[in-house]
FILO-841505 format. One record per atom (N, C-alpha, C): x, y, z. Coordinates in steps of 0.2 Angstrom, whole numbers, plus 5000, padded with zeros to 4 digits. Example, Ala and Ser with C-alpha at 12.3 -4.5 7.8 and 13.67 -1.06 7.14 Angstrom:
<pts>
506649725039/506249785039/506649845039/506449895035/506849955036/506450005039/
</pts>
This chain:
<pts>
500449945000/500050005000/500450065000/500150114995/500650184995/500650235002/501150265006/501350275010/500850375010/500350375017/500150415014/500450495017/500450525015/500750605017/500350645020/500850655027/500650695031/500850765035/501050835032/501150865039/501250885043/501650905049/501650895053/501650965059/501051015058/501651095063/501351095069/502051095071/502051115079/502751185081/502451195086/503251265089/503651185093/503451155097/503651125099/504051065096/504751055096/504950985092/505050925098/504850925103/504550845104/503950805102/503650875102/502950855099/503050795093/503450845087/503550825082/503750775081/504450765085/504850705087/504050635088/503850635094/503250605097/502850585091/502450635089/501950595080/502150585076/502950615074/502950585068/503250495070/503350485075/503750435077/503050365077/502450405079/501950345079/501450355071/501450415067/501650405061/501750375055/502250385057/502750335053/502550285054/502750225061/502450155062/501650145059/501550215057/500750175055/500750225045/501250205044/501350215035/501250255032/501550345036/501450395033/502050425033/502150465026/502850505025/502550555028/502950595032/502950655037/503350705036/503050755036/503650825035/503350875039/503750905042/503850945048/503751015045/503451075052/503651125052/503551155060/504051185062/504251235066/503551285068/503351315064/502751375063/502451375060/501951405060/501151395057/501351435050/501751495050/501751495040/502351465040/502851405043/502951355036/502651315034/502051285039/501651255036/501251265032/500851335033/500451365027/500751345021/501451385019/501951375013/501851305013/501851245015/502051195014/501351155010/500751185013/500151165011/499951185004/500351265002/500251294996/500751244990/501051224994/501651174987/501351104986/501251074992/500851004990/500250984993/500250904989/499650874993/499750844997/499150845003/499150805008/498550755009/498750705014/498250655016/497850685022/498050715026/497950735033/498450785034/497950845040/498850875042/498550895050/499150875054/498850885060/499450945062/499150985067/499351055070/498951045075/499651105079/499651125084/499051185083/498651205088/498251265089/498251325090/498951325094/499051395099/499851385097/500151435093/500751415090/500951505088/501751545090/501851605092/501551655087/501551625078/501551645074/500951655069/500551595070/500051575066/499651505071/499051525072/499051465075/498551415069/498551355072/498351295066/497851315064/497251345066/496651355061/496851385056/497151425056/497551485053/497651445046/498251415049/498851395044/498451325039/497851305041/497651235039/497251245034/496751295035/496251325032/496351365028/497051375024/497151425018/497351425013/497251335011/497551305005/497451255006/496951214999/496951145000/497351114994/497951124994/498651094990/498551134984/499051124979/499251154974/498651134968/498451194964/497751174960/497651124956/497251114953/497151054951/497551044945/497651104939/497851094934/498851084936/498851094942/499551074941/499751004946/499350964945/499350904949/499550844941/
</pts>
């Protein structure tokens, strides 16, 4: 089964360490961000399966950053 893509922003990196660690054992490629705009940016370049964030983040909190791009348009898929 193809590996499916996820996400991952938090400020915190244990967090990240912590799910992407349970993640992965459950078959997803995971990519990180530090703040809520570089996940924004990361949301605007690809597609995802799921993206989990943090809520309350210095920069941009999750609702923010999750809600302002559902991946790159369709004509360029």
């Amino acid at each position: 089964m193809k590996p499916m893509k996820a996400p991952e922003i938090d400020d915190e990196q244990i967090v990240l360490d912590s799910v992407s660690k349970i993640l992965t054992d459950e078959n997803y490629t995971v990519e990180f961000s530090l703040s809520g705009r570089g996940g924004r940016d990361m949301a605007f370049e690809r597609t995802y399966d799921i993206v989990l964030t943090d809520i309350r983040m210095p920069d941009m909190g999750g609702c923010g950053c999750s809600g302002t791009s559902s991946g790159p348009s369709q004509s360029s898929r």
